[in-house]
NUKE-105878 format. One record per residue (C-alpha): x, y, z. Coordinates in pm, whole numbers, padded with zeros to 5 digits, always signed. Example, Ala and Ser with C-alpha at 12.3 -4.5 7.8 and 13.67 -1.06 7.14 Angstrom:
REM residues 2
+01230-00450+00780/+01367-00106+00714/
END
This chain:
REM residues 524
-02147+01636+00631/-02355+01442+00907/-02443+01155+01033/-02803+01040+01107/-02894+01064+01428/-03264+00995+01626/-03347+01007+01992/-03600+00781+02185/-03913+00910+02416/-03797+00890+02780/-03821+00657+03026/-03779+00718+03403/-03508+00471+03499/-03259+00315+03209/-03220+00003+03406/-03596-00065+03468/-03865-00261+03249/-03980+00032+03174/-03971-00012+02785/-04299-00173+02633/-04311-00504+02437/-04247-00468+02069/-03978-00516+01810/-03706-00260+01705/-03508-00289+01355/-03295-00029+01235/-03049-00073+00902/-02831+00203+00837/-02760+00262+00439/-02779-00061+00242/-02628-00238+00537/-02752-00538+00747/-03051-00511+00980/-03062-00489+01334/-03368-00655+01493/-03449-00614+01878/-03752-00820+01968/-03826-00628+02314/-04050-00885+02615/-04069-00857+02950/-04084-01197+02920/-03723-01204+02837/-03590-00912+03073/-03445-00757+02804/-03699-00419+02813/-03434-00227+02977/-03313+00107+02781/-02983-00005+02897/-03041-00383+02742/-03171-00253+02422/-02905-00007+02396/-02663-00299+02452/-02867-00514+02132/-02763-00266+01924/-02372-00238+01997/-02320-00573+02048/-02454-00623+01677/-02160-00447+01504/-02377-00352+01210/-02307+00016+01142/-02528+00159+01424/-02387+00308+01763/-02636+00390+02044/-02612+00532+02407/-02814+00686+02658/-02856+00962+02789/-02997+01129+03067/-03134+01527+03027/-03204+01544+03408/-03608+01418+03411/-03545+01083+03212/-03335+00872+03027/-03355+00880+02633/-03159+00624+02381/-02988+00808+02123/-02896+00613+01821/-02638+00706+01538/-02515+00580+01190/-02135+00531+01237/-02109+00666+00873/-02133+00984+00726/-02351+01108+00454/-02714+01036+00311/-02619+00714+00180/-02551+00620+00528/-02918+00749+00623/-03096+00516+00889/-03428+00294+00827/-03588+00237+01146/-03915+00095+01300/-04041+00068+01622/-04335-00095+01798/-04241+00040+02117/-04281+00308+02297/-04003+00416+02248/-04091+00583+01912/-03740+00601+01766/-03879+00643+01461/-04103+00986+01513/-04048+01165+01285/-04002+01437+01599/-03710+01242+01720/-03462+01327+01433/-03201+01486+01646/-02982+01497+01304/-03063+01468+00959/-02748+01258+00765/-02628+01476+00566/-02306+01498+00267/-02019+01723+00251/-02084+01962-00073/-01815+02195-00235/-01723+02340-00611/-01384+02249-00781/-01335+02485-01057/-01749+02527-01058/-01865+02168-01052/-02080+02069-00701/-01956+01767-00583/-02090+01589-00276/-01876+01350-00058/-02022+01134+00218/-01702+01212+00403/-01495+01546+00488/-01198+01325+00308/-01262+01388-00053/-01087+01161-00285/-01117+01178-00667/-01239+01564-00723/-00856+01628-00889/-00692+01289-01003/-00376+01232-00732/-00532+01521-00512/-00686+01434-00140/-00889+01747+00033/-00973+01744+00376/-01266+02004+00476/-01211+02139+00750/-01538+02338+00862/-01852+02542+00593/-01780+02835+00455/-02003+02909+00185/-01968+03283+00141/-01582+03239+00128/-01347+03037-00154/-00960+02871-00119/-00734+02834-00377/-00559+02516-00398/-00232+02536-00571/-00112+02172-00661/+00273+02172-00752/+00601+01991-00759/+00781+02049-00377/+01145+02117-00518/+01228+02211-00136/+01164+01875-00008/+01405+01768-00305/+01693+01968-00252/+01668+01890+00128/+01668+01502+00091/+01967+01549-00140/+02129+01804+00093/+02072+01477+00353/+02247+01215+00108/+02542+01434+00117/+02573+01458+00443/+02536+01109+00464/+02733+00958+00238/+03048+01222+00303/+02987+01028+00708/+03014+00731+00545/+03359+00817+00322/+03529+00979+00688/+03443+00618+00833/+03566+00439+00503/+03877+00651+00565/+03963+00587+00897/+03910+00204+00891/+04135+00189+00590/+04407+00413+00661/+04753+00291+00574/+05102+00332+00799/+05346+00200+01013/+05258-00073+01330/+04969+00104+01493/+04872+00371+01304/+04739+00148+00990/+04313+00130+01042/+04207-00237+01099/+04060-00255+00756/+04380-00144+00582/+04387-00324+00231/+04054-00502+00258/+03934-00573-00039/+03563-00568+00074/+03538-00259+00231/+03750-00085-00130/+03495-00281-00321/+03183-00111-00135/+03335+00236-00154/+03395+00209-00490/+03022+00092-00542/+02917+00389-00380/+03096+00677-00553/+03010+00512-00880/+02659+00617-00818/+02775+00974-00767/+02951+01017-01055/+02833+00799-01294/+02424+00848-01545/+02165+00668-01564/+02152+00441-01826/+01813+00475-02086/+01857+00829-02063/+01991+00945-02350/+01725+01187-02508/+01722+01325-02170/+01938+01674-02071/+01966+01545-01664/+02093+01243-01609/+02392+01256-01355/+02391+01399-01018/+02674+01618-01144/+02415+01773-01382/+02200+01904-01075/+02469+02038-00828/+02663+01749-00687/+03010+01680-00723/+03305+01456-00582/+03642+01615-00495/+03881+01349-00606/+04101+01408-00311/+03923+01426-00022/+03624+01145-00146/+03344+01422-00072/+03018+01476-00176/+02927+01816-00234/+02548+02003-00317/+02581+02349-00527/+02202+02425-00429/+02225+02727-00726/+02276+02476-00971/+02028+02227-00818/+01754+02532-00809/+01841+02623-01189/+01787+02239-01277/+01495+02188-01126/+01313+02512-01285/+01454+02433-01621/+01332+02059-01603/+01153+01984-01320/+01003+01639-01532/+01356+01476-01578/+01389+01459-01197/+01205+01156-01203/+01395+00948-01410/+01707+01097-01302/+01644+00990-00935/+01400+00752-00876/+01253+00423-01109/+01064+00531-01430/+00908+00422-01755/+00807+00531-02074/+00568+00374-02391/+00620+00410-02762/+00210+00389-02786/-00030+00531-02594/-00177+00191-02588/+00017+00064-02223/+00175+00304-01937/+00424+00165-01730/+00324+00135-01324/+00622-00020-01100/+00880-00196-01102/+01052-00439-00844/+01385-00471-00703/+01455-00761-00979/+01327-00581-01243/+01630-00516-01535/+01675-00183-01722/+01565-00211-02070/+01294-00227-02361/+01040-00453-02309/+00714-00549-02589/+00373-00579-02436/+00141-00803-02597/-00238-00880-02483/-00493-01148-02598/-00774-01051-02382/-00851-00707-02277/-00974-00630-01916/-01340-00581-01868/-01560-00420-01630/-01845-00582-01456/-02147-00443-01660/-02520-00492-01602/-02756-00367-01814/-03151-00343-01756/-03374-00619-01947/-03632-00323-02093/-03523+00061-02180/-03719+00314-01999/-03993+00474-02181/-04022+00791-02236/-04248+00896-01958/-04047+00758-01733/-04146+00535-01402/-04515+00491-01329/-04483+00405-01007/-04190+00462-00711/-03918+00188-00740/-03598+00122-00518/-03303-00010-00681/-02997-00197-00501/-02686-00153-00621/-02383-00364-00473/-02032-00274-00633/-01729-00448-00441/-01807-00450-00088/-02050-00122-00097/-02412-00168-00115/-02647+00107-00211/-02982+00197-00178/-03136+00430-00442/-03515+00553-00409/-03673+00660-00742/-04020+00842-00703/-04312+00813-00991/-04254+00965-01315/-03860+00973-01292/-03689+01003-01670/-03373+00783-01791/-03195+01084-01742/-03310+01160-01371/-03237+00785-01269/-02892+00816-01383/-02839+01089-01197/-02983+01030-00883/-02797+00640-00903/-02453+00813-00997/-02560+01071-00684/-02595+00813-00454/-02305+00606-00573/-02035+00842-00558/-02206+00973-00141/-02105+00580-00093/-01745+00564-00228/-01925+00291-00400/-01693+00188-00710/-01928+00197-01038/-02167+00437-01240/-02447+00444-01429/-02543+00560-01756/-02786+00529-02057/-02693+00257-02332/-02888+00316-02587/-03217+00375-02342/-03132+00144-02096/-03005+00191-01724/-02686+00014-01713/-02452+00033-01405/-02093-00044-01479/-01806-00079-01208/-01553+00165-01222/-01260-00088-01199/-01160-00350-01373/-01099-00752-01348/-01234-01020-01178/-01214-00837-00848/-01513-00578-00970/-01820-00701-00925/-02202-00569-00977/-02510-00648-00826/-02853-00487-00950/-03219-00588-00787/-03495-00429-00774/-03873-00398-00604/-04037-00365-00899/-04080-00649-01163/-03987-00563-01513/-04337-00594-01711/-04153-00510-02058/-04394-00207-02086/-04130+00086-02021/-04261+00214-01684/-03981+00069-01469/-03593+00032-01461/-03614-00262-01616/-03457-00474-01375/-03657-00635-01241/-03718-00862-00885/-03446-01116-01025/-03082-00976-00925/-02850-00947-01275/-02482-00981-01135/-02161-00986-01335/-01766-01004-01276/-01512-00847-01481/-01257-01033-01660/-00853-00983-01577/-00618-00933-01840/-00397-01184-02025/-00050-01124-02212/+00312-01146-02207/+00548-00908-02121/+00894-00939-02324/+00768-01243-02459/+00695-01411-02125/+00311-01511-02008/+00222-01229-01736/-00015-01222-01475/-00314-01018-01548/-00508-00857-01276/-00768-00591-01350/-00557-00442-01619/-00232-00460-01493/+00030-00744-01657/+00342-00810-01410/+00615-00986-01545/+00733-01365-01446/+00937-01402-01152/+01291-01511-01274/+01324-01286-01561/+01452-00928-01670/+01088-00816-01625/+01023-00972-01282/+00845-00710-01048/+00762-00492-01370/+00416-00381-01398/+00254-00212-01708/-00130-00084-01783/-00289-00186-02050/-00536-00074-02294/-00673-00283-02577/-00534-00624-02763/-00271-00703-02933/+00123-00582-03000/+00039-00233-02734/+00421-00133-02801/+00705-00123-02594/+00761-00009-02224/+01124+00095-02122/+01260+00098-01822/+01512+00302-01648/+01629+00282-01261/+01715+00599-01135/+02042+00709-00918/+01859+00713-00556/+01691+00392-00642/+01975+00203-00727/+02169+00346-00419/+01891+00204-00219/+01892-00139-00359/+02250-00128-00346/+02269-00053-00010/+01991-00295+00124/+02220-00590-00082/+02517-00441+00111/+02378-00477+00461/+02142-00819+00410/+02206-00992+00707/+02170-01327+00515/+02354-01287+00197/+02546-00921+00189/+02888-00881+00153/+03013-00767+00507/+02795-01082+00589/+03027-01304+00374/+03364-01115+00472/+03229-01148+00870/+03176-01531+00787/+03528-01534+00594/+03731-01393+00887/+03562-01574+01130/+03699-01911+00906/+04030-01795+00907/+04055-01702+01278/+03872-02067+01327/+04123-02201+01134/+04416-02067+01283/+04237-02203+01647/+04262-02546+01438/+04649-02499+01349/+04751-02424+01677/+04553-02674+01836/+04724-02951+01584/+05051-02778+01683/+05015-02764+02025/+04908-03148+02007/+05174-03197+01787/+05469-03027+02034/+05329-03305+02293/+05392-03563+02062/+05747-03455+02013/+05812-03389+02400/+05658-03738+02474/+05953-03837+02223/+06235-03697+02339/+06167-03791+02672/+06154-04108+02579/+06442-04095+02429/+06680-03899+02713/+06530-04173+02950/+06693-04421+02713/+07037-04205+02665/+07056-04182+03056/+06977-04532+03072/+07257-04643+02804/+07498-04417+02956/+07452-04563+03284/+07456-04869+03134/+07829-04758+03000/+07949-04623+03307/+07870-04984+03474/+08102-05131+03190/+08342-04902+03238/+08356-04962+03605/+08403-05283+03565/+08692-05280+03312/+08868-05092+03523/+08858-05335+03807/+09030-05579+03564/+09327-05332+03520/+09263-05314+03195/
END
């Protein structure tokens, strides 16, 4: 796998006019073109300013210079991999970038066997040789093969469990510590709260308790796959023999056992996700219009002698254009071939094939996001000897799925229906094949899903329980603050009071004593 590369004739000084009048365009792939219309005139016929044209255009093309000692040379390069990504150039300059000479690199695609079928990749990524499966190449070996052994990692498993445990068993010591009961100062602060019993009561549920849906399943506790709770201490506990024997016994109920799953009745619709609002249950899946592809199909079938002249065809599927150079004399079967070869070099998202004698080109997805784009340089004369698609571009768009899930209108994309925000089958999302009643899709949220959802409800910072106990506490202290401010205004109220009333008493008894005084100076 390579990139194309090309090299200029040398000049003596990058940063003189040294570079002749002329014009420049290079196009790498099916991508846009970059022109460079070179003048003195302009004082742009610099190897430095042309090299600077073609950066600063951001079209797929990367040049530098470089200088060998005697001269200065630009070297351009397709920033993708692969044949597709092949460049075009010409060059009325002197510059002669594109001699046929000054190919310092041939573009060029990655090519392995899976299980004895060549494949070709435009990239050392390969995506799509085994369905789920990404293989990096690393460097050629053709003399030598690897086997790739694809398999369930019951290691990784065990040791996320084996983490849980630990976990949760930190989470019990703190849950017993903050709730301890005893005498003044030895109770924990959280003695008796009802929130924190609630959440640790939520917790060990999930360790003890199935899954729901399960039931022509053998797994479907955690106790059924090594772990256990000792009553007394609140533990969590991981046999790993028992776990190991599980998981080589049924290594396909761990799924539903642990994480969210789904099964059809038909073969019809497939479940695909479901949300954090999505309910456990049974759900029908009915469809009044299917998902298409975007299809485009040639006006004329190809005779049987094939082209009578060279033709290029270009194909644009989604956001990938491709070129696709057919020489004289090319069969039906030969342009399929060579499109669907320089389709899959692009990652380019359709293929071709022969309906019924015609080239038609297909995308591979489905909906109203695929789209397909055919032109080519060749008119269609309706005598056989071409593609048949003429001069005139044929385009079409694929249509999106429409149906209700449990009864409720969906939204269709491609061929995916997702159920209605506000229902038991919001966030659900089911595949779907055909029209009409497809069956039923059930639903089942496993035990480390549900403890995940549980505990993002438990800390939401917005609506969560320890949120709304916080808030609670924080009332009560704020209302105590309010009592004994009303008290303390209320104990000034009294004072004010009874002063008041001792200033009168003294007063009154003074009063008295005056009386008295002067009764007794009447000898009375």
């Amino acid at each position: 796998m390579a990139a194309d590369r090309r090299r200029s004739a040398g000049v003596a000084d990058a940063s003189s006019g040294l570079v002749a009048d002329g014009t420049i365009t290079l196009r790498s792939g099916g991508g846009d073109t970059i022109t460079v219309n070179v003048a003195a005139s302009s004082g742009n016929n610099t190897l430095n300013a042309v090299r600077d044209a073609i950066n600063g255009a951001g079209k797929g093309i990367r040049a530098s210079v470089v200088n060998n000692g005697a001269s200065a040379i630009l070297v351009v390069e397709a920033e993708k991999t692969g044949t597709a990504n092949s460049l075009t150039i010409t060059d009325t300059t002197h510059l002669n970038l594109a001699a046929a000479g000054n190919v310092v690199q041939a573009a060029a695609n990655a090519a392995l066997t899976v299980d004895g079928i060549a494949i070709t990749s435009a990239s050392n990524v390969v995506t799509g040789a085994l369905e789920g499966v990404t293989i990096s190449l690393q460097k050629a070996a053709p003399a030598s093969s690897v086997t790739l052994t694809v398999g369930r990692d019951g290691a990784a498993l065990k040791q996320a469990l084996t983490d849980y445990v630990a976990a949760y068993n930190k989470a019990a010591d703190f849950f017993s510590a903050q709730t301890a009961r005893g005498g003044a100062g030895t109770a924990g602060p959280l003695a008796g709260d009802s929130t924190v019993r609630s959440l640790e009561s939520t917790l060990q549920g999930f360790s003890v308790s199935g899954v729901s849906g399960l039931s022509t399943a053998v797994l479907r506790s955690l106790g059924q796959i090594g772990v256990s709770l000792d009553g007394k201490t609140g533990q969590l506990s991981l046999d790993g023999a028992a776990f190991d024997k599980a998981f080589q016994d049924r290594p396909d109920e761990f799924q539903a056992l642990l994480a969210d799953a789904g099964s059809s009745d038909t073969g019809l619709v497939s479940f695909s996700t479901a949300g954090a609002a999505t309910k456990e249950g049974t759900y029908a899946v009915q469809v009044t219009t299917a998902a298409e592809q975007a299809i485009v199909s040639a006006g004329t079938a190809v005779g049987v002698s094939g082209l009578s002249a060279a033709e290029n065809l270009t194909i644009t599927a989604g956001g990938s254009t491709v070129q696709v150079a057919l020489t004289a004399w090319t069969t039906l079967s030969g342009i399929v071939t060579a499109v669907n070869s320089a389709l899959r070099a692009a990652g380019a998202q359709a293929a071709a094939d022969d309906n019924a004698g015609r080239l038609r080109v297909r995308s591979l997805g489905f909906g109203s996001a695929a789209t397909v784009r055919v032109v080519s340089d060749v008119a269609d004369a309706g005598n056989g000897l071409s593609t048949g698609f003429g001069t005139t571009p044929l385009t079409d768009s694929g249509v999106d799925v429409v149906g209700t899930l449990a009864g409720v209108a969906a939204t269709g994309v491609g061929r995916t229906l997702s159920g209605a925000a506000g229902t038991d089958v919001e966030g659900l999302s089911v595949e779907t094949t055909g029209t009409g009643a497809l069956g039923n899709v059930t639903f089942t949220r496993g035990i480390a899903s549900a403890v995940s959802l549980a505990l993002k409800g438990i800390v939401d910072p917005f609506d969560g329980p320890i949120v709304h106990a916080q808030k609670a506490l924080q009332d009560g202290i704020d209302s105590i603050g309010d009592r004994v401010t009303q008290l303390q205004a209320s104990l000034g109220v009294e004072q004010e009071i009874l002063l008041r009333k001792f200033t009168a008493m003294e007063q009154t008894l003074q009063s008295l004593q005056g009386t008295l005084a002067s009764l007794g100076g009447t000898g009375a």
